[in-house]
N, C-alpha and C positions, 0 to 999 in steps of 0.2 A: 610506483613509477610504471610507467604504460609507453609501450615501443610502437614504431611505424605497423609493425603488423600485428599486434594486437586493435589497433583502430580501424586496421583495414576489413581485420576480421569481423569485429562489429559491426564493419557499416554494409559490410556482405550477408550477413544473417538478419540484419536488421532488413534488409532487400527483399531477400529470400521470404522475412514472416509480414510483407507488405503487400503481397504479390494478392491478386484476387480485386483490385477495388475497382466497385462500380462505377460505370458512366458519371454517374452522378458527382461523385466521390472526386473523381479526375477533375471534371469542371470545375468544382468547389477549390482543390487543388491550385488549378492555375489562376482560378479568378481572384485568390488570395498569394500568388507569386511565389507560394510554395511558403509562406513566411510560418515558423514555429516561434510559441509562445512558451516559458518553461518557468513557472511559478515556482518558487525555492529560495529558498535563502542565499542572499548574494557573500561571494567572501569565505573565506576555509577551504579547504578541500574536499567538496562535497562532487564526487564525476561528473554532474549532470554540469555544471557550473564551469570547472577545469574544463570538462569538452567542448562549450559554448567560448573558450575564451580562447581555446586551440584553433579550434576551427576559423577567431575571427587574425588570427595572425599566420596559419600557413593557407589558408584559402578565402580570403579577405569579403570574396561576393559571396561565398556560402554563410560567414562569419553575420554577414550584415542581413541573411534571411533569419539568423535564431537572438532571441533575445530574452535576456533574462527577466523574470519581472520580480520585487523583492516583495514576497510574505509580510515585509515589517512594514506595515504602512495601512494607514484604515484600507479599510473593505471599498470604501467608496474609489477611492484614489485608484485602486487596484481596479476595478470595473473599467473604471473610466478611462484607463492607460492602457486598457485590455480591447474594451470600446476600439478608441483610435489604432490599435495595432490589426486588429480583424485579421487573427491569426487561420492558417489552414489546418494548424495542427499545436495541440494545446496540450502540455506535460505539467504532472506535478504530483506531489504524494495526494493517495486518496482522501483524507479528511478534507484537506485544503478544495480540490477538486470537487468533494460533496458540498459546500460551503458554495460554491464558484457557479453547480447546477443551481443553490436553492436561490439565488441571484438573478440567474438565465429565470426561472421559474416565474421570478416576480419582475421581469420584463426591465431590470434595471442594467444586465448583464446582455447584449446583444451582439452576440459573434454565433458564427455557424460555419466551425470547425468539421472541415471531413476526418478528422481522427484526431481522439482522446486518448492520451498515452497516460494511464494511472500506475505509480511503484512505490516502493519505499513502505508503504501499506499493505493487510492481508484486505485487497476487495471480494467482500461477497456478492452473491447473488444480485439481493436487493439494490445495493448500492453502484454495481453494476448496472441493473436495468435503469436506474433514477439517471446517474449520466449519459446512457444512449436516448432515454427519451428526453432529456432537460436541452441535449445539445443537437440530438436528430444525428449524432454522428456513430463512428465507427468505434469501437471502442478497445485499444489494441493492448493487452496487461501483459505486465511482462515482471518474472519475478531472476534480481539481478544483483547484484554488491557492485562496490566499488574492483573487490580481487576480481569480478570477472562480469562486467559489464553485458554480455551477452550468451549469459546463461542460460536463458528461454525465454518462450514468446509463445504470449496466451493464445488460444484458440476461441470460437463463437463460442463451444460448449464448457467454456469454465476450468478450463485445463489449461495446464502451462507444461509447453512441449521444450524439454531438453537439447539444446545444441550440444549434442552430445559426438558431433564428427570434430568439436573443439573444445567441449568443455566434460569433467565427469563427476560426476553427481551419484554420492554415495548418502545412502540412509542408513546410520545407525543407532545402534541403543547406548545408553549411557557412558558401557564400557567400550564404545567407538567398533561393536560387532557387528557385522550386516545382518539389515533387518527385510524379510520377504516382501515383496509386493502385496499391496492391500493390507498393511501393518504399518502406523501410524510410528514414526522414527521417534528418539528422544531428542535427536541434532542430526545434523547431516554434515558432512566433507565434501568438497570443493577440489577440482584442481583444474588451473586455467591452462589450458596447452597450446596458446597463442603467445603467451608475453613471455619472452626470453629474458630482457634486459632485469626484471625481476619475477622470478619464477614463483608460481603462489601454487603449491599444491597441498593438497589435504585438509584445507582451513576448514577450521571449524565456526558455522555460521551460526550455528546457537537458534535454528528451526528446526521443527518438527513437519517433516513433511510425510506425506501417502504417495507412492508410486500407484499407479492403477495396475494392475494384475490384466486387465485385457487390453485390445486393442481402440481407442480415441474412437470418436462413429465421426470424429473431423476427418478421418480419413491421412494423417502426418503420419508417417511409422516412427516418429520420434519418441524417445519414451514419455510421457503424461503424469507430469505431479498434482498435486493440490499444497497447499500450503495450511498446516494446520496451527502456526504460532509461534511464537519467540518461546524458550523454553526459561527465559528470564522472567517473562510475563506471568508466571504460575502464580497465583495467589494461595499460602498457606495459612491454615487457621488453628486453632489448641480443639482438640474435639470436648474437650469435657472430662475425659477418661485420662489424662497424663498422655494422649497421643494427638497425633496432625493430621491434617488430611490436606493435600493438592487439590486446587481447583482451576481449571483451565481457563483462560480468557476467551473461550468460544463459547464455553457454557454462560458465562453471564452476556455475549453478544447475540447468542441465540434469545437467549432468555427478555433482553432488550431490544429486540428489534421490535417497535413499538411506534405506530402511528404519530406525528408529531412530535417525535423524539429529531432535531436535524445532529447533534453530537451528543457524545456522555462522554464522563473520565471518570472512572472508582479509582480511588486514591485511597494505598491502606496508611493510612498515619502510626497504627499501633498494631501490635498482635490482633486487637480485637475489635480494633476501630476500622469503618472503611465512609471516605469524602466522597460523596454525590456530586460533580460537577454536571449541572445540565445545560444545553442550548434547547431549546423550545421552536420549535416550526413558526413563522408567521402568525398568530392568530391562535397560537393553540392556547391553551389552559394550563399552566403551569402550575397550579394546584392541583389538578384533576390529574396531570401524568406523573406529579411527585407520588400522591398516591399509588397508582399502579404500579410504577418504579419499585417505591419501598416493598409492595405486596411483591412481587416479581423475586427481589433480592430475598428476601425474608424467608420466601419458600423454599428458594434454593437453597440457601445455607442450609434451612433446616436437615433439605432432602440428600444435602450430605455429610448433615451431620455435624457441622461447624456449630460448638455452642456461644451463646451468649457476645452477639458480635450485633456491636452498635452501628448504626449507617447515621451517617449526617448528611445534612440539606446545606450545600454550598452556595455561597453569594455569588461566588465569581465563577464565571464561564469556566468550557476546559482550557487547557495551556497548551500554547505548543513547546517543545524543546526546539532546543537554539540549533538543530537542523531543518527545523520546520516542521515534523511528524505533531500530529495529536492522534497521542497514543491514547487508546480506551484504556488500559488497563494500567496503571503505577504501583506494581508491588513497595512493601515495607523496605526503605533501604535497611539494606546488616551492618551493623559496625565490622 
């Protein structure tokens, strides 16, 4: 549950991390009547969705600039209904949004959005520059939950700066002890200090994050995280010897960032089985990056020592979960 001033609070920091847009940015803005486009799965209690259905019954003209678009529906449809909306400002989790650039790319997808609000996903780098340049826009990340909607807001340099005059953001290690800057956390705590009506402190979000140890060169004195992963997302292996080894989902994302690759899902089915789901770029070779893939993964495991671990070649694309995320990584569920 979310009060008067927890919303207010948001839509004040949300101002606050907006502030700076170019000329250009403004135009584009009003020429598109301010209207938001917010790709997500309609129905649940997903915030992005609750707050587009708030805002269309206590402030009914604001309500009628945001619109939700539903994920569940071909690609085409979703262009098309995207097409006719000619949004100024376009939200949705990252996969869906890289899916939405390689669209814009191949000239089927024509909207020119002054800002890209990507969440719900860890955006890198890469994927990062592919939305600024697929959409020519702004691209504003912001890393947030539902307990506290406005927990920071990304910077140009790949940073997510802490609202921390209302939110507080703790990194710790397994056993919930604070962990020092430039030390990559096991999970972190939460506590929102705007919403009274249900008070959410200490939650535990189940990321790993890195606070920077110096000062952002964006110039925010806010404090500056990176997000380095859901600590659910670990994939473990049997090493060979009667022991285990953790392997992070950054390492097989580094490991895959691979030309022609537009999505992947590893999917562990068994202790020592892991599902290849691929999406293939336009044109690519999907023999030719299966190969590299396998070589890619095969090294890894080895280089950590994971023995005797089968990869398979999946037929069907990745999946989304019935929030809409496509996750890279699906660890073995535990009984």
């Amino acid at each position: 549950m979310l009060d008067d001033r927890n919303l207010a609070v948001g839509t004040a920091v949300g101002l606050r991390a907006g502030g700076g847009m170019a000329a250009r940015d403004v135009l584009r803005t009003l020429a598109r009547a301010g209207r938001t486009a917010i790709v997500t799965a309609p129905g649940g209690h997903f915030a992005t969705v609750a707050g587009a259905a708030r805002f269309g019954v206590d402030r009914p003209w604001l309500g009628r600039m945001m619109r939700v678009f539903s994920i569940n529906q071909p690609m085409a449809e979703l262009v098309d209904e995207l097409n006719r909306f000619d949004p100024a400002s376009l939200a949705g989790f990252v996969g869906m949004l890289t899916l939405l650039a390689g669209e814009q790319e191949a000239g089927r997808l024509r909207i020119r959005p002054a800002v890209v609000i990507p969440g719900g996903e860890t955006l890198t780098p890469e994927v990062r520059e592919r939305i600024t340049t697929a959409f020519q826009a702004k691209v504003r990340a912001s890393y947030a939950s539902t307990e506290c909607g406005f927990l920071s807001s990304g910077c140009a340099h790949g940073w997510y700066h802490v609202n921390s005059d209302w939110a507080v953001l703790e990194p710790v290690d397994a056993d919930h002890r604070p962990v020092p800057p430039g030390q990559d956390s096991h999970t972190v705590l939460i506590s929102n200090l705007a919403n009274r009506v249900q008070p959410i402190l200490r939650y535990d979000l189940g990321d790993s994050v890195l606070v920077r140890p110096d000062p952002c060169p964006c110039g925010s004195p806010l404090p500056a995280i990176r997000v380095r992963g859901r600590v659910a997302d670990l994939l473990t292996f049997p090493t060979g010897r009667g022991e285990h080894v953790n392997i992070s989902p950054m390492a097989f994302g580094a490991a895959l960032n691979v030309p022609g690759i537009e999505q992947f899902q590893l999917v562990q089915t068994a202790p020592t089985t892991l599902r290849m789901r691929l999406l293939p770029a336009a044109g690519a070779d999907i023999d030719g990056l299966w190969q590299i893939v396998s070589d890619k993964i095969t090294h890894l495991l080895a280089e950590r020592q994971a023995g005797n671990i089968t990869l398979e070649r999946a037929d069907e694309p990745p999946q989304q979960s019935p929030g809409g995320k496509y996750r890279r990584i699906i660890p073995l569920v535990k009984p």
